[in-house]
C-alpha positions as CSV (number, residue, x, y, z in Angstrom):
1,X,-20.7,-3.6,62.8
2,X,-22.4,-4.4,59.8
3,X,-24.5,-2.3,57.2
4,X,-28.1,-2.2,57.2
5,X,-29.1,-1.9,53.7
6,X,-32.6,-1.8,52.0
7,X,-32.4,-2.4,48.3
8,X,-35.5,-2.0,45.9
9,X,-35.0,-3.1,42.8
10,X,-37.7,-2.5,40.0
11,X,-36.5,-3.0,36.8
12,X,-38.4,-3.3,33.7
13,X,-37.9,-5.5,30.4
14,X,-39.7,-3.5,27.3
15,X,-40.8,-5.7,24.3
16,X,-38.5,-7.4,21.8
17,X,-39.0,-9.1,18.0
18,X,-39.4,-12.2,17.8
19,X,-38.7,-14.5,15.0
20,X,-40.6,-17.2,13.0
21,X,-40.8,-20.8,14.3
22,X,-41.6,-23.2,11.2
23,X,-43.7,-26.4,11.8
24,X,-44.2,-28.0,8.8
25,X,-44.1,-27.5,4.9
26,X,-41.7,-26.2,2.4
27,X,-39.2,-23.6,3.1
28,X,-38.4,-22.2,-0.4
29,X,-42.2,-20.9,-0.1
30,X,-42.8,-19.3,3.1
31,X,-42.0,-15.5,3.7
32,X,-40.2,-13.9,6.5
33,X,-43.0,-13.4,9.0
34,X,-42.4,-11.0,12.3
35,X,-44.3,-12.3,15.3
36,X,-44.1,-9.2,17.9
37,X,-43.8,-10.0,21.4
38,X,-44.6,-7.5,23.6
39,X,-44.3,-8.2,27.3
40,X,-43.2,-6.1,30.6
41,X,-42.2,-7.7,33.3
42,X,-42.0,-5.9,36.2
43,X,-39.4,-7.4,39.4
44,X,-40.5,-5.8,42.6
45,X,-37.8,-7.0,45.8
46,X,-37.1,-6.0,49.0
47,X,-34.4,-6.8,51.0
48,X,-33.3,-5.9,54.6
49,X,-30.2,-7.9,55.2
50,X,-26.7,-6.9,57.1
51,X,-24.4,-7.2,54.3
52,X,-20.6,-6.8,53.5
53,X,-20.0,-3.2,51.7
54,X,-18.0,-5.3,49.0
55,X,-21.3,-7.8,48.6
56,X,-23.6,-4.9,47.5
57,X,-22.5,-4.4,44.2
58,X,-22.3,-7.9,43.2
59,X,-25.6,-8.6,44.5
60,X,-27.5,-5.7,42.4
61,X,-25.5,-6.9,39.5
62,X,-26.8,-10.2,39.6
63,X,-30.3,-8.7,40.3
64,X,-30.3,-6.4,37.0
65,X,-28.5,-9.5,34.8
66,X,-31.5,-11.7,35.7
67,X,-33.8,-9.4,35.2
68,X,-32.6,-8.8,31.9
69,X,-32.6,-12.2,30.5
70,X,-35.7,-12.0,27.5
71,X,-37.9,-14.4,27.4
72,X,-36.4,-16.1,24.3
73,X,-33.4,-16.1,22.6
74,X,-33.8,-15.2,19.0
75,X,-31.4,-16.7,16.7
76,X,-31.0,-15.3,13.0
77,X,-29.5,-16.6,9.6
78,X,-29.6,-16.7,6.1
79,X,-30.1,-19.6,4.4
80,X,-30.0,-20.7,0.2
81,X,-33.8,-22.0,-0.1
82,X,-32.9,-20.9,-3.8
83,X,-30.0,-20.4,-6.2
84,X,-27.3,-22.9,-6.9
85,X,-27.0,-24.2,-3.4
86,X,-30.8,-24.7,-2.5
87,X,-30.6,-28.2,-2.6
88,X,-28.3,-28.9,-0.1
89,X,-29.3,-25.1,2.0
90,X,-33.4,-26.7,2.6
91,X,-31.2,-29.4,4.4
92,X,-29.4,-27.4,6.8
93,X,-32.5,-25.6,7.3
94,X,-34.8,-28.4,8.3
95,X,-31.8,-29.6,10.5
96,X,-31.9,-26.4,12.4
97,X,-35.6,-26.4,12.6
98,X,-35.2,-30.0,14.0
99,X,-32.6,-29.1,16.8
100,X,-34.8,-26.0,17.8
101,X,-37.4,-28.6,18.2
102,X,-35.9,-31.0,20.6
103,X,-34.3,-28.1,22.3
104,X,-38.1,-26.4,23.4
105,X,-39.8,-29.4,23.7
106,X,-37.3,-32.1,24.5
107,X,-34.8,-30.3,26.6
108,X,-37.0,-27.6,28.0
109,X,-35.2,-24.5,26.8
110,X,-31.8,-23.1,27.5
111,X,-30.7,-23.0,31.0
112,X,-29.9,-19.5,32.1
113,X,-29.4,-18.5,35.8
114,X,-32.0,-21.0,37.0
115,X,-35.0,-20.2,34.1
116,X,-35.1,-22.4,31.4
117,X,-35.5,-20.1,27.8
118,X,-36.8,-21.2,24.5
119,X,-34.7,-20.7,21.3
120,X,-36.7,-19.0,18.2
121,X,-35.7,-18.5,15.2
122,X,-35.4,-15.5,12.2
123,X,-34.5,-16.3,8.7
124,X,-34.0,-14.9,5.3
125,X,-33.6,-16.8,2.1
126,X,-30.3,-15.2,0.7
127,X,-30.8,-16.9,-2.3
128,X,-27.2,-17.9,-2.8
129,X,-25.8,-14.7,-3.2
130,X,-23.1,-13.4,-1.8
131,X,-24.2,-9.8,-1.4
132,X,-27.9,-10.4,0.0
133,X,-25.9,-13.2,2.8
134,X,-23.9,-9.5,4.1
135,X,-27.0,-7.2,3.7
136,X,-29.4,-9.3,5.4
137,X,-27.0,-10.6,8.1
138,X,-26.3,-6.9,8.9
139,X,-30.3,-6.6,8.8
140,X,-30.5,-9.6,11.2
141,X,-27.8,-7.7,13.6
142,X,-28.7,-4.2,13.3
143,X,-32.5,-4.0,12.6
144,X,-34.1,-7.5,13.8
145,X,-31.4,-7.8,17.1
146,X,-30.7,-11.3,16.9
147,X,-28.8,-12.6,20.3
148,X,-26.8,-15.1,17.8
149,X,-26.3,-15.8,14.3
150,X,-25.9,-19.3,12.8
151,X,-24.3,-19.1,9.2
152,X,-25.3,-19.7,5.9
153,X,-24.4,-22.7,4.3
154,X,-21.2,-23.1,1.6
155,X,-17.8,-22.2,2.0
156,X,-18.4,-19.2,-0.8
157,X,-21.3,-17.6,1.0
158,X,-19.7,-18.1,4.6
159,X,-16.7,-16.7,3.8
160,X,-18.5,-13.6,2.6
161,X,-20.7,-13.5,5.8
162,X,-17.6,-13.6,8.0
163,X,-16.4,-10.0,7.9
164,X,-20.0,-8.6,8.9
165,X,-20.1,-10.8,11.8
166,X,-16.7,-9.7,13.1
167,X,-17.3,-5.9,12.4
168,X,-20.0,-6.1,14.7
169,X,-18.5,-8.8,17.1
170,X,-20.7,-11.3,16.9
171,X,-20.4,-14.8,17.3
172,X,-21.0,-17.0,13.7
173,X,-21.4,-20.7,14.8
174,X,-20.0,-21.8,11.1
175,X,-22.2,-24.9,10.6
176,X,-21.9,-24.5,6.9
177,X,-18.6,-23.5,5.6
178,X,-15.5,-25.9,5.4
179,X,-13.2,-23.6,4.1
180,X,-9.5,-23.1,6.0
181,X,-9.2,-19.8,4.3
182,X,-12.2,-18.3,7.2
183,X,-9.8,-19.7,9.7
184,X,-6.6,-18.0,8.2
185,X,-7.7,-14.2,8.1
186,X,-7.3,-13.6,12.3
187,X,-11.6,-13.9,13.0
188,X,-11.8,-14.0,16.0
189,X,-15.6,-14.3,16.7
190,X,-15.9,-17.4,13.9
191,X,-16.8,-20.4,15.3
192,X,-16.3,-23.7,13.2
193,X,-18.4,-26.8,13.7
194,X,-17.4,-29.1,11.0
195,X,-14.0,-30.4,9.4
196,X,-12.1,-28.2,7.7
197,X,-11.9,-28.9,4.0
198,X,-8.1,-29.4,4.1
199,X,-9.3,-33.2,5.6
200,X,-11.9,-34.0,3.2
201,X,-10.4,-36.0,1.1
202,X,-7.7,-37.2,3.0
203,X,-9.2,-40.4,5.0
204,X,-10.1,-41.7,0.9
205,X,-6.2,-41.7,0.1
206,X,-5.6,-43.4,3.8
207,X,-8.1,-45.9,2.9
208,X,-7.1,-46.6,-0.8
209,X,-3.5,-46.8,0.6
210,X,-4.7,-49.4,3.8
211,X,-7.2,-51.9,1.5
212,X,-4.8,-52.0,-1.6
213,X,-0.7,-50.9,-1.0
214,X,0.0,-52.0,-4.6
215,X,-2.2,-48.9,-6.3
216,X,0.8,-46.6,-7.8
217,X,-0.9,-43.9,-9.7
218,X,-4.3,-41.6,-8.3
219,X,-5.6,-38.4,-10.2
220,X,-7.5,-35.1,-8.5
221,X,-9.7,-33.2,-10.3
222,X,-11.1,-30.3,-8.5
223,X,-13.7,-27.6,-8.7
224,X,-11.8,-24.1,-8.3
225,X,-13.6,-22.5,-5.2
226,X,-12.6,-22.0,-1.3
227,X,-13.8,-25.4,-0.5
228,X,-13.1,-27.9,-3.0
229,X,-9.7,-26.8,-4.1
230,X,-8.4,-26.6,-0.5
231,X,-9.6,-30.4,-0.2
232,X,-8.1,-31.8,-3.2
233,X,-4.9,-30.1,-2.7
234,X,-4.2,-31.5,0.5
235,X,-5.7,-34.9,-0.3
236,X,-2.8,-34.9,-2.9
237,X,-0.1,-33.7,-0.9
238,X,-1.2,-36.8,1.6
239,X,-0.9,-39.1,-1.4
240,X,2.7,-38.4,-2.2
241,X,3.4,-38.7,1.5
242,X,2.3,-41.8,0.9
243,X,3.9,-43.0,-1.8
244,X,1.9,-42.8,-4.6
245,X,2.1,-41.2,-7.7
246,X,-0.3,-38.2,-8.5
247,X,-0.4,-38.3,-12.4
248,X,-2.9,-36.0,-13.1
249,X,-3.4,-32.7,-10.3
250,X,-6.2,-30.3,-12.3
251,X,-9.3,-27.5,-11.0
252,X,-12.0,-26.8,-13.4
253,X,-13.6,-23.4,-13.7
254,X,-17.5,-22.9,-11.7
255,X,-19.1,-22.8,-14.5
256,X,-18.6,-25.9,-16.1
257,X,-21.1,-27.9,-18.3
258,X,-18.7,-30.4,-20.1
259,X,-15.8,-32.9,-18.0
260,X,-14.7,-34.1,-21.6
261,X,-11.7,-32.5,-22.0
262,X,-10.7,-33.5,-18.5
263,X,-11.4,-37.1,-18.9
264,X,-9.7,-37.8,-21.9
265,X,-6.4,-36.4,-20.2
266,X,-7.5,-38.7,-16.8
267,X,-7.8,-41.7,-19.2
268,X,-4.4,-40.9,-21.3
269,X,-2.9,-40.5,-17.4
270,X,-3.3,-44.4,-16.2
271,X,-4.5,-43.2,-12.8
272,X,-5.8,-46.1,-11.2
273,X,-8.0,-44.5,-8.6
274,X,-9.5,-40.6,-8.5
275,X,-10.5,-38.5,-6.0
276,X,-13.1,-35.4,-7.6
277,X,-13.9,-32.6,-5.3
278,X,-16.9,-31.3,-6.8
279,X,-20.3,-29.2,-5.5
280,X,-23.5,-31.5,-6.6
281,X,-24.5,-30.6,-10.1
282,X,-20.8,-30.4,-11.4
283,X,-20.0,-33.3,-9.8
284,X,-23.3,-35.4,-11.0
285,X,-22.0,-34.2,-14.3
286,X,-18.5,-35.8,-14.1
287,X,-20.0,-39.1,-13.1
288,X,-22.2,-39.0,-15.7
289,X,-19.8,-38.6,-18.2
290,X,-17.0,-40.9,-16.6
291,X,-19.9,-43.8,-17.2
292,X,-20.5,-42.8,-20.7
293,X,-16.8,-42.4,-21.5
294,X,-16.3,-45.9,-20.3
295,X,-13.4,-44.6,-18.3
296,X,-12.7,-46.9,-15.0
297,X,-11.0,-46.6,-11.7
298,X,-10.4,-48.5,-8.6
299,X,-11.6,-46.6,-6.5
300,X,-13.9,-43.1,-6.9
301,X,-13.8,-40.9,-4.7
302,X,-16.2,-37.3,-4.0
303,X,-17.2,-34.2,-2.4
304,X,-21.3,-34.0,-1.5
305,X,-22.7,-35.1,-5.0
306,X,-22.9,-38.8,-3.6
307,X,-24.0,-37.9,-0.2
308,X,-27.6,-37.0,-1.5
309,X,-30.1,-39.4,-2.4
310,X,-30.8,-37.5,-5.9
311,X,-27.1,-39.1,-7.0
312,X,-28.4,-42.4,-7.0
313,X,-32.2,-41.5,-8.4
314,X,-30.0,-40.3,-11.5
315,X,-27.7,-42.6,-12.2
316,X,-29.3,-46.0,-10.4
317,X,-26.7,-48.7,-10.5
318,X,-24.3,-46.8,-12.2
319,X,-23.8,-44.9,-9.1
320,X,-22.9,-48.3,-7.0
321,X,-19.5,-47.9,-5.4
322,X,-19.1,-44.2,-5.6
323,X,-17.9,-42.9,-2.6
324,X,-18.8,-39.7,-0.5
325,X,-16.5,-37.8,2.3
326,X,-18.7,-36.8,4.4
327,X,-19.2,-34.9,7.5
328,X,-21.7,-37.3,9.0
329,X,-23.9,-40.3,8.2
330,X,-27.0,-42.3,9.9
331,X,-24.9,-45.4,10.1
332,X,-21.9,-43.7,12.4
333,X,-21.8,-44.9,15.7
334,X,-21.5,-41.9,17.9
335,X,-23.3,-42.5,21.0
336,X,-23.6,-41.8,25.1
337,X,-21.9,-44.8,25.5
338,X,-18.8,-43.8,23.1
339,X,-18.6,-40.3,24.6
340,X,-18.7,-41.9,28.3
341,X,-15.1,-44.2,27.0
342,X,-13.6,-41.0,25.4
343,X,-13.9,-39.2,28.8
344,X,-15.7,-36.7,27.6
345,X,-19.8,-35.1,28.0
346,X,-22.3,-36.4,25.6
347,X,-25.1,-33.2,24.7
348,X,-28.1,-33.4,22.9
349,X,-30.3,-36.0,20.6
350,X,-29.6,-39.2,19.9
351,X,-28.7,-40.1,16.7
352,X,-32.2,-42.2,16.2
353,X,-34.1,-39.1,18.2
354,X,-32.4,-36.8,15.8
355,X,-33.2,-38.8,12.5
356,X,-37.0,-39.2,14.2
357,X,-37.4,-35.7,14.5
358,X,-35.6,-34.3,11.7
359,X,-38.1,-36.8,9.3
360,X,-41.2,-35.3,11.4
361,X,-40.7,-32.3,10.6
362,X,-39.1,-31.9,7.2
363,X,-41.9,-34.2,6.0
364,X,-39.2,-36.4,3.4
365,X,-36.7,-38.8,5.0
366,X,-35.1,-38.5,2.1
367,X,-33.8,-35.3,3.2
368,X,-31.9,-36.3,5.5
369,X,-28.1,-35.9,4.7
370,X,-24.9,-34.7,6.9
371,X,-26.1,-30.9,5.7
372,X,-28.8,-31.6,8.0
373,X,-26.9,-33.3,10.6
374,X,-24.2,-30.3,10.5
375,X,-26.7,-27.7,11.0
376,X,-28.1,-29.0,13.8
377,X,-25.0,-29.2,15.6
378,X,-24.7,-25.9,15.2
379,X,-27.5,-25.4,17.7
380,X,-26.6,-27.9,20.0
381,X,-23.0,-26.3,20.3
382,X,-24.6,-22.7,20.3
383,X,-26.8,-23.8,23.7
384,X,-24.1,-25.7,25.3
385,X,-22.0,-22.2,25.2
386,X,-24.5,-20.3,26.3
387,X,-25.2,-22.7,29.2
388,X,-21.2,-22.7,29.9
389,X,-21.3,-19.3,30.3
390,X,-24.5,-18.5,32.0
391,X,-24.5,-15.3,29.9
392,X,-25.8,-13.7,26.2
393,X,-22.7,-11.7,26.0
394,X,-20.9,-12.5,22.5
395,X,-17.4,-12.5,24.5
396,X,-18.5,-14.3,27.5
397,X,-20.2,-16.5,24.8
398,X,-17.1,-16.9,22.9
399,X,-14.8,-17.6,25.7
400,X,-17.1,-20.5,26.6
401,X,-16.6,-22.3,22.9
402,X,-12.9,-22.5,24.3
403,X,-14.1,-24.9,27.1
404,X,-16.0,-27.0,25.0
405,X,-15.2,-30.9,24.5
406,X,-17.9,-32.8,24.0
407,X,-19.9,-35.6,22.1
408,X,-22.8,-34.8,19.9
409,X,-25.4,-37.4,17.3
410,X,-22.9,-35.4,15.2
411,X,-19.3,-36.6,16.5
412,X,-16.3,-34.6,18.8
413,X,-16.9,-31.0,19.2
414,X,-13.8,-28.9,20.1
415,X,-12.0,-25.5,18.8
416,X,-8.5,-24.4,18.2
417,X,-8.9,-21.5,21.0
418,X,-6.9,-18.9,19.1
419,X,-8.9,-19.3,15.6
420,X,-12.0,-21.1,16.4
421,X,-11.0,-23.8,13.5
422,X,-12.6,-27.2,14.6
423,X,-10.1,-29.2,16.1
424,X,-12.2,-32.5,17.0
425,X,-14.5,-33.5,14.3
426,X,-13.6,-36.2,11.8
427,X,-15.0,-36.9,8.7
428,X,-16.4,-40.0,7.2
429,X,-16.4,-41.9,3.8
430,X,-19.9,-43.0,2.4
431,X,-20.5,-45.3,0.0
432,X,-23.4,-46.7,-2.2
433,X,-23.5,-50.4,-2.0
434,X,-26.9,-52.2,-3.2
435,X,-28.9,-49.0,-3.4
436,X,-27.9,-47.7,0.3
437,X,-25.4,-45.3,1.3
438,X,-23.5,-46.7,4.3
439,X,-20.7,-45.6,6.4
440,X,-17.4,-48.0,5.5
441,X,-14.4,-45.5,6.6
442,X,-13.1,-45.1,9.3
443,X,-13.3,-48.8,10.5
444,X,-14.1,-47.7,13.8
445,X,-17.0,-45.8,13.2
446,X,-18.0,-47.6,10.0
447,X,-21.9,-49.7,9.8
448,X,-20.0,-52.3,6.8
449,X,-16.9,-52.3,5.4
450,X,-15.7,-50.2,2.1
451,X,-16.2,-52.0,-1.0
452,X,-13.2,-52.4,-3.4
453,X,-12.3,-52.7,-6.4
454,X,-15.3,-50.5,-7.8
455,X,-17.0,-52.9,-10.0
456,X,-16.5,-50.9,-13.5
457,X,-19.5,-49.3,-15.4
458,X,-20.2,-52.5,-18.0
459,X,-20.5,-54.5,-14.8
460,X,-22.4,-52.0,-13.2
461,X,-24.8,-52.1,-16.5
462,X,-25.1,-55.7,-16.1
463,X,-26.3,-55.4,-13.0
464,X,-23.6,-55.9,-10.5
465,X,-23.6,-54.0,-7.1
466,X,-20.8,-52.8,-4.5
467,X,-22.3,-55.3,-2.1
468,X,-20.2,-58.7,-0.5
């Protein structure tokens, strides 16, 4: 005999903050603005149904969890629209504005038990400082209730994010940080979308090794900080694995203004190619300063300066040849079509929808970089994991990263489980042949192929280009 049950339900959802969704204009001059949404909604349902004893629990649960479902999810982070990473921070930021974009008015909203719910956004400019990234993420937690947190962007300023996030388990979807050292300190709410530093620089010593076996002797100079020196460290163990000679194995402090010193010792070494893992300004320095020494390599080899169009607006032609590891470029070939022959679930934009909105809305194509490109992916895998697990819950949340294997405008998402260290993604090398930067490495995912030798900076003067 069953049980006749009659179950009202009335439940009521109170207000929530909302955040700031930015159209159009320049983010280093708009303030944090705080939109209020109030809004009750009231669930009134009757049921009269002959139901299993066992049944009647799961069914108010599912009742209540609906009901509570807001009517967006907010999602908070600091950004550098000032300070020493501003210039590659207004990237990442327009990135996430574009992804939010084609997320509420492209895809519809996230998909959560049967509603579709629009993603908004609260920001703070942390200025590139370490201790206003942990006061206002605490702030964005504790005072503004954000559902999820995106990070900040640099491996410095992520890695002093991560402890807040993990004291008050939340989720940080680390678009922004390629540090290992996040990865090594037993997080276990961080959540990494890009490849780890430790890989940076090692496709450029693959490649130099593939196009030219008879190179003996490469150099590594390498700023002193919890990306850089990580990425040239590695790159250099690689090289000896593969035979070559590392003659010259130097970091440099943060706060340097002259490379002279260290190019003298890189001529006197006979290094024949070099791989410089620098942040933009230091490493727009050193390339200045190579071309003025006269000092020539094979092959050149960076972190990020080269990846941003203001590289070659300072050093035109000079800059020819240069190459860029980078986390993503326009001219990579990830597509619907590739993820469908890995076996694996394309999400989100296509690469051209991506660059189409990310242009609209920043308002300066030349913007565009693979800070951009990471940041958005940081949305894209954020919704996925909230779709996979049909819940806001950070653990639930978390849990669902672990499932994840998919194929983004971006490349190969997928996490070590245990750490939350990205697993899938590779990196790419950029170079600057005949005033574009172009994919060339690796040759699968390459636009044109890598230009070698590096024509040397008298030819470059003359007018000669890294083009075939």
């Amino acid at each position: 005999m069953g049980i006749s049950l009659v179950i009202i339900a009335i439940v009521a959802i109170a207000s929530f903050l909302g955040g700031l969704y930015i159209g159009s204009g320049s983010p280093s001059q708009l303030q944090v603005t705080t939109v209020t949404i109030q809004q009750r909604l009231t669930i009134t349902s009757t049921f009269i149904q002959t139901i299993a004893p066992q049944a009647q629990a799961t069914q108010v649960q599912a009742l209540q969890t609906i009901a509570r479902i807001p009517e967006k999810i907010l999602i908070g982070f600091t950004i550098p629209l000032t300070g020493v990473h501003a210039e590659t921070g207004k990237r990442g930021f327009w990135g996430i504005m574009a992804a939010v974009k084609w997320v509420n008015e492209v895809y519809g909203g996230v998909n959560l038990y049967g509603r579709k719910i629009p993603l908004e956004v609260r920001y703070y400019d942390d200025a590139s400082n370490k201790d206003q990234v942990q006061a206002l993420t605490e702030r964005l937690i504790t005072v503004d209730k954000v559902h999820f947190i995106l990070s900040t962007h640099s491996s410095p300023l992520v890695t002093a994010q991560a402890p807040v996030t993990e004291k008050y388990k939340y989720i940080l979807i680390n678009w922004g940080a390629a540090t290992d050292y996040i990865y090594e300190q037993g997080y276990k709410y961080n959540i990494q979308v890009v490849t780890p530093a430790s890989k940076y620089q090692v496709q450029a010593v693959e490649a130099l090794k593939a196009i030219d076996p008879g190179v003996k002797k490469v150099a590594f100079i390498y700023r002193d900080d919890e990306l850089n020196k990580p990425s040239c460290l590695t790159a250099a163990a690689r090289a000896r694995e593969l035979g070559f000679q590392v003659v010259y194995e130097k970091s440099y402090p943060l706060d340097i203004r002259d490379f002279i010193p260290y190019i003298v010792d890189l001529a006197r070494s006979g290094a024949e190619a070099l791989i410089a893992c620098s942040y933009t300004e230091d490493g727009l320095t050193l390339a200045k300063q190579l071309a003025d020494s006269g000092v020539n390599f094979k092959m050149i080899s960076m972190n990020q300066a080269p990846c941003i169009q203001r590289f070659y607006d300072n050093l035109g032609k000079l800059a020819e040849g240069i190459i860029c590891a980078s986390q993503w470029e326009p001219g990579v070939r990830y597509s619907p079509q590739l993820a469908r022959s890995m076996g694996i679930e394309w999400f989100g934009p296509t690469k051209e929808e991506f660059i189409d909105l990310f242009t609209r809305i920043s308002g300066d194509p030349k913007l565009l970089s693979y800070h951009a490109a990471m940041a958005a992916a940081g949305v894209l895998v954020l919704l996925k994991a909230i779709e996979t697990a049909q819940n806001l819950d950070q653990d639930a949340v978390r849990q669902a990263f672990n499932r994840l294997h998919m194929l983004t405008f971006f490349g190969v998402f997928k996490i070590d489980p245990a750490t939350g260290k990205q697993a899938g993604h590779d990196m790419v090398l950029g170079q600057w042949q005949n005033g574009r930067f172009v994919a060339v490495w690796p040759q699968g995912a390459a636009e044109t192929r890598l230009y070698y030798p590096l024509p040397t900076w008298d030819e470059k003067r003359a007018g000669k280009t890294a083009s075939y």
